[in-house]
Structure formats: structure tokens, C-alpha cells
C-alpha positions, 0 to 999 in steps of 0.5 A: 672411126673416120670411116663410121663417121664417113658412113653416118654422114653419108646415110644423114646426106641420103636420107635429108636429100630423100625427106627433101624429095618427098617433101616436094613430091607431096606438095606438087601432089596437093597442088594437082589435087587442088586444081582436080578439085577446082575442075570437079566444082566447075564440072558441077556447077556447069551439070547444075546449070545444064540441068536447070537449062533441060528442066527449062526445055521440057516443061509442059507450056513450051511442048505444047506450045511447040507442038501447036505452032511449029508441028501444028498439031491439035488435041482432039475432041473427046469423042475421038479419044479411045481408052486402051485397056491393060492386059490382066497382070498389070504389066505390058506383053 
């Protein structure tokens, strides 16, 4: 009977120090899960403001006035300007 009694302690021991050790290896788990997500929001807001900072880049106003400025370039007159037409099919070759 000592050695059934003997057994069972040691499967009760076994098994409290196994819950123990998941126990701790699920809450280390959630706390990286928790600091991934932390660096996912900040990556996201960071792509937010990069695109906001793209969009502010491109527009039409700051090209032009980049182009005329810096690369001195002009629009030419509409006489000069000359319409290619597309090939039939609609698509390019």
C-alpha cells in the first residue's frame, strides 16, 4: 500500500510540476505575443505616416513646380503638341 501511496504522490508531484511549467511557458508566450503586437501597431502607424509623407511628395503642384524650377522645364505650346493614336485592339504592341 506504501508503494501505491508512493506512486501516486510522485504522478501528483510530476503532474503539479508539469501544470507549473506550462503555466509559465503560456504566460512568457502571451507577454512576446503582447510586445509582437506592440511593434505590428507601431509598424503600422509608421506605413500610415509614410504614405501620407509619399502622397505629400507626388502631388501635381510640388512635380511642376519641381520640373519648372529645378529641371527648367516648360509646357509647349499647343502647336507643338501632337496626338499619337492607339493601334486598333485598343491595347499596346
Amino acid at each position: 500500500m506504501t508503494r501505491l501511496n508512493l506512486l501516486l504522490l510522485a504522478i501528483v508531484v510530476a503532474c503539479a510540476l508539469a501544470l507549473v511549467t506550462s503555466q509559465h511557458k503560456a504566460r512568457r508566450l502571451y507577454s512576446e505575443l503582447q510586445q509582437q503586437q506592440e511593434i505590428a501597431h507601431k509598424i503600422d502607424v509608421e506605413w500610415g505616416q509614410l504614405q501620407l509623407e509619399q502622397s505629400a511628395w507626388a502631388t501635381r503642384s510640388r512635380i511642376e513646380n519641381i520640373a519648372t524650377t529645378e529641371l527648367h522645364m516648360i509646357v509647349p505650346p499647343p502647336t507643338r503638341i501632337q496626338a499619337v493614336p492607339l493601334h486598333a485592339g485598343g491595347g499596346m504592341r
